[in-house]
C-alpha positions in Angstrom: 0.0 0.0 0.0 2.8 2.7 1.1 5.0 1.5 -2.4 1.8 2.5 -4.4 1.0 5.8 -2.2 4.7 6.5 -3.1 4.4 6.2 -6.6 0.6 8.0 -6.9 0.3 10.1 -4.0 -2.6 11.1 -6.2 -5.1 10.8 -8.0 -4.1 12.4 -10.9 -0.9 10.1 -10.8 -2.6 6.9 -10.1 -5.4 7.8 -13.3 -2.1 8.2 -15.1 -0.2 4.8 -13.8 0.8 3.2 -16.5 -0.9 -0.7 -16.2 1.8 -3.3 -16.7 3.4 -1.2 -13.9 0.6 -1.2 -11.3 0.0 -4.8 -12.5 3.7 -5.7 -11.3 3.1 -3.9 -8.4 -0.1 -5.4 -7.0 0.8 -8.9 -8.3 1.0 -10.7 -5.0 -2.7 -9.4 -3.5 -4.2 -11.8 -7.0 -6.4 -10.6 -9.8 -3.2 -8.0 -10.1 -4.9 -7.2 -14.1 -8.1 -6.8 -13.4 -7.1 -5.0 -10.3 -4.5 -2.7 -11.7 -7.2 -1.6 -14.4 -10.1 -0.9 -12.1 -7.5 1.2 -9.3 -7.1 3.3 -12.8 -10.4 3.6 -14.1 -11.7 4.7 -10.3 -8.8 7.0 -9.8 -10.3 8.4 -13.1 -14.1 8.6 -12.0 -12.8 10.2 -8.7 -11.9 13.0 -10.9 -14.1 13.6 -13.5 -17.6 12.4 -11.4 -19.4 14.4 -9.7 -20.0 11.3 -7.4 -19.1 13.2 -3.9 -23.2 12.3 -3.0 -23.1 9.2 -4.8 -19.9 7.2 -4.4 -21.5 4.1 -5.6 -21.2 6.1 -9.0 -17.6 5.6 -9.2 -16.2 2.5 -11.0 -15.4 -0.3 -8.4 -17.4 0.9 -5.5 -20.1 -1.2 -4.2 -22.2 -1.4 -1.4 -19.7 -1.6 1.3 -17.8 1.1 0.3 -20.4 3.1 -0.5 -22.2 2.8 3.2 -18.8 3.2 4.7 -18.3 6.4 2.7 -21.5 7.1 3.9 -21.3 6.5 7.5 -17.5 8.0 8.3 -16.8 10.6 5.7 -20.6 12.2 5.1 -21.9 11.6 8.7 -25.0 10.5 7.0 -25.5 7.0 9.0 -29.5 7.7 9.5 -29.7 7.2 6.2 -27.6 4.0 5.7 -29.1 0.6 5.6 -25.6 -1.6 5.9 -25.4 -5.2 5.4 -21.6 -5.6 6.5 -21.6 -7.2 10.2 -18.5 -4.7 11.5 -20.8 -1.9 9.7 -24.1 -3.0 11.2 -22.3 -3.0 14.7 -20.8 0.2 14.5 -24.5 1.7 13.4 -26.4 -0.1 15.8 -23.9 1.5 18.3 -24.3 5.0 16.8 -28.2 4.5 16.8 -28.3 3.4 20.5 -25.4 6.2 21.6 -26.7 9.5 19.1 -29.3 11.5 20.3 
């Protein structure tokens, strides 16, 4: 993770990583092609969506993410249905300690 935060510290650099590269890179985590292309294409959407009220919009983000996004960066948890159990616990603690 810090070797690719290194090499793209942002998103402009990481939408502009070349993909055999990345590939190398991520090899060992599996699926390193797939992978490499998708951490590209989303580093892309990040910049050219207007997703910041929609993250699910951008490529690669499902519905983890997106209720994690949700919950932590936009505060909006009322509004968050999660399926994940550590993101159903962390709610149902927010909904029993949040006026």
């Amino acid at each position: 993770m810090w070797k690719f935060f290194k090499l793209y510290p942002t998103p402009e650099k990481a939408s502009k990583a070349n993909p055999d590269k990345l590939q190398k890179m991520i090899q060992p985590l599996g699926l390193s092609k797939r992978r490499s292309r998708a951490l590209i294409k989303m580093s892309n959407d990040y910049l050219m969506k207007d997703w910041r009220d929609k993250p699910e919009s951008l490529y690669g983000i499902g519905k983890y993410a997106s209720d994690a996004y949700r919950i932590f960066c936009m505060g909006d948890w009322r509004n968050v249905d999660p399926k994940d159990g550590a993101l159903v616990s962390y709610h149902d603690f927010l909904k029993s300690t949040v006026p």
